[in-house]
N, C-alpha and C positions, 0 to 999 in steps of 0.2 A: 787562265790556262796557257797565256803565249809561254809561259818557261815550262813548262811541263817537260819532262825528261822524255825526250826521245818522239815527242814531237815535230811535225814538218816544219823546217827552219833552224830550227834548232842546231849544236852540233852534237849532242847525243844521238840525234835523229840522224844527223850525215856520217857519222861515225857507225851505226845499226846499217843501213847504207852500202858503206863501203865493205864490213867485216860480210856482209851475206856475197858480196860481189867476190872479195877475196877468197873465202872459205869454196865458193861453188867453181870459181875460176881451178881452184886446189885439188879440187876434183876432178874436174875435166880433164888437167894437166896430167893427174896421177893415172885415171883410167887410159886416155891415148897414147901414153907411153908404153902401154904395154900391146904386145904382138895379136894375141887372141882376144879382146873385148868381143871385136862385135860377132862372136860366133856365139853371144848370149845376149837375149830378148833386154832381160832388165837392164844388163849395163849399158847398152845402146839409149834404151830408155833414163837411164839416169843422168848420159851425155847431154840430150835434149833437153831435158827436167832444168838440169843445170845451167845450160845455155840460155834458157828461157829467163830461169832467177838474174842471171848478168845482165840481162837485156834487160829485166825492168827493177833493177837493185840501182843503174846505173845511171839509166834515166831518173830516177826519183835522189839520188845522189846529187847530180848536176841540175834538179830542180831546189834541194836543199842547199850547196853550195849557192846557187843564186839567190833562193833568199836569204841565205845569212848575209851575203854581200850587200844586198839592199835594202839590209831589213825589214821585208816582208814577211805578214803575218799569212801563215798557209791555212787558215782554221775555217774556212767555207764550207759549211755540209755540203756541197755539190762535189770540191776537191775531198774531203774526207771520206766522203762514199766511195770516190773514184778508187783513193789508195786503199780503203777495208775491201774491194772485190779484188783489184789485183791482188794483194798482201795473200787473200785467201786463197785464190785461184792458185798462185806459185806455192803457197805453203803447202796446202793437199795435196800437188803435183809431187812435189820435193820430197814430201811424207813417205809419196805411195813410191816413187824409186828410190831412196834410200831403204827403206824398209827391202823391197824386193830383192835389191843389188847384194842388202846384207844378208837375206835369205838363201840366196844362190851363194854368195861367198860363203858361209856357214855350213849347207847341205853339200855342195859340191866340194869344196875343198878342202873343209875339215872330219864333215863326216863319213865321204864317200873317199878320201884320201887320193883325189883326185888331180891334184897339185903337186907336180912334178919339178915344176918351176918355182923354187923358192920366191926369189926376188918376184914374179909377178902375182905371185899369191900375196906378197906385201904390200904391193903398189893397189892391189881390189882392194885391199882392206884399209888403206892409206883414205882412198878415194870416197870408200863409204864411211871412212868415221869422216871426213870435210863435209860430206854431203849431208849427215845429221846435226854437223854443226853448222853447216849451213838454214837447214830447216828451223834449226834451233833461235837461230837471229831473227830469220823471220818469221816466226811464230810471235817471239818477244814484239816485234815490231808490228803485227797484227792486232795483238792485242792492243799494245799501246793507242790503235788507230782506232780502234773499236770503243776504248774508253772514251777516247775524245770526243767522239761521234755521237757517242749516247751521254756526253754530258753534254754537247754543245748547245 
């Protein structure tokens, strides 16, 4: 299992890694650019959500980067369990404000024509497609931990 794609150590694994750090940074960036976010619950919540995933996309990043450098093996059920609760905990976080953020952009902007501001009706929707692609990496990444875990 040490080459397993996307495995801890690995650089498919620091690469799933960094793309959740980038895509959730992409969101953060696109939402605080705009004037009015936080006078809506979900996107405030999607900031948080988001910040959260960097914070620990970025640590497990620079724990992969470490072991590629030293070529250690990360496959300890104690460390694998650790990364399946994280992995989970941000993924369902992530889930549940993107989904929301996209619901409020959706209802509010498109259906209720609420969006008088072009360009920041762009930058919500900018922000929640990053934040499903975010979820989306790790998800992929969850799983992958979850495989491991229950082969090990």
């Amino acid at each position: 299992m040490k080459n397993f794609a996307g495995a801890p150590g690995t650089r498919t694994g620091l690469t799933l890694r960094v793309a959740q750090c980038l895509f959730a940074a992409s969101s953060i960036a696109s939402m605080a650019t705009t004037k009015t976010f936080f006078n809506f619950t979900a996107f405030c919540y999607l900031i948080a959500s988001m910040g959260l995933v960097i914070i620990w996309s970025f640590g497990l990043a620079v724990i992969d980067a470490y072991a590629l450098a030293t070529k250690k093996v990360l496959h300890s059920p104690i460390s694998l369990s650790l990364f399946v609760v994280g992995d989970w905990v941000t993924s369902t976080l992530s889930l549940a404000a993107a989904a929301s953020s996209g619901g409020i952009t959706v209802l509010y902007f498109g259906d209720l024509g609420g969006c008088s501001l072009r360009e920041e009706c762009t930058k919500y929707q900018l922000s929640v497609a990053f934040a499903f692609l975010s979820w989306l990496v790790n998800e992929i990444s969850f799983l992958i931990m979850v495989w491991l875990l229950a082969s090990g």
